[in-house]
C-alpha positions, -999 to +999 in steps of 0.1 A: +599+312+603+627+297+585+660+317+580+663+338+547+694+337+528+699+362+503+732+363+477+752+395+491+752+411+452+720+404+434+695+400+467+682+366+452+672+340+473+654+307+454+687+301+433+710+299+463+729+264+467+753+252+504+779+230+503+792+224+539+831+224+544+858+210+568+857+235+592+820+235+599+810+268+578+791+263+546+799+276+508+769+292+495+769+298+456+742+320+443+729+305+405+717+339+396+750+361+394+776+329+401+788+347+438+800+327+463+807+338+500+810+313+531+783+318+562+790+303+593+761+285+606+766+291+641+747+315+663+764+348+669+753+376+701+743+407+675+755+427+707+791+415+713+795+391+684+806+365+705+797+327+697+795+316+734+759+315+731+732+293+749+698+280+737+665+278+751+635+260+731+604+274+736+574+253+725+545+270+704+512+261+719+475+266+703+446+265+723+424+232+708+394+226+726+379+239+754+415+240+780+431+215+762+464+229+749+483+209+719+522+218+711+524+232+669+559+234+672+592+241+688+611+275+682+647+282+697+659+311+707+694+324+714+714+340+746+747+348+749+765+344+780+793+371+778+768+394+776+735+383+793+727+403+826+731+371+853+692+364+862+687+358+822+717+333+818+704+314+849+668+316+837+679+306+805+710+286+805+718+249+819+695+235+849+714+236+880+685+211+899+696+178+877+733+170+875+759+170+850+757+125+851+733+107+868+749+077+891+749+042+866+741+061+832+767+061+805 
């Protein structure tokens, strides 16, 4: 499911132009009712609000034939690691078993 983005004032959402700036954050001007208001496209905890979040892709399989499984997709989800009990951030966050640079790689 792709991410909705509705204009703040009217609710449209098929006249709704980006622009990215400088700082990373994107300009959105809404074609309908001429708003404008910035998003930041970064992930943020809806818990704590902090942006010290961590991902883990998840891939979406389908059952084709018989026991054969084929990957449809990928889908990303989002955990934050202020807020996280510890099992889920370990679960979920960087590998510990591989590590950080393997010996003659650049």
């Amino acid at each position: 499911m792709a991410l909705e983005i509705v204009c703040p004032t009217c609710g449209a959402d098929d006249d709704v132009t980006g622009e990215p700036l400088d700082s990373g954050e994107i300009r959105l001007t809404c074609a309908a009712c001429r708003v404008q208001w910035v998003r930041d496209p970064r992930p943020r905890c809806p818990t704590c609000g902090s942006d010290d979040m961590y991902h883990r892709p998840q891939i979406i399989l389908e059952k084709s034939r018989g026991s054969q499984m084929s990957i449809q997709g990928i889908h990303v989800e989002y955990g934050c690691h202020v807020c996280d009990p510890p099992e889920v951030r370990v679960r979920g966050g960087r590998s510990t078993h591989l590590p950080e640079r393997l010996e003659g790689s650049q």
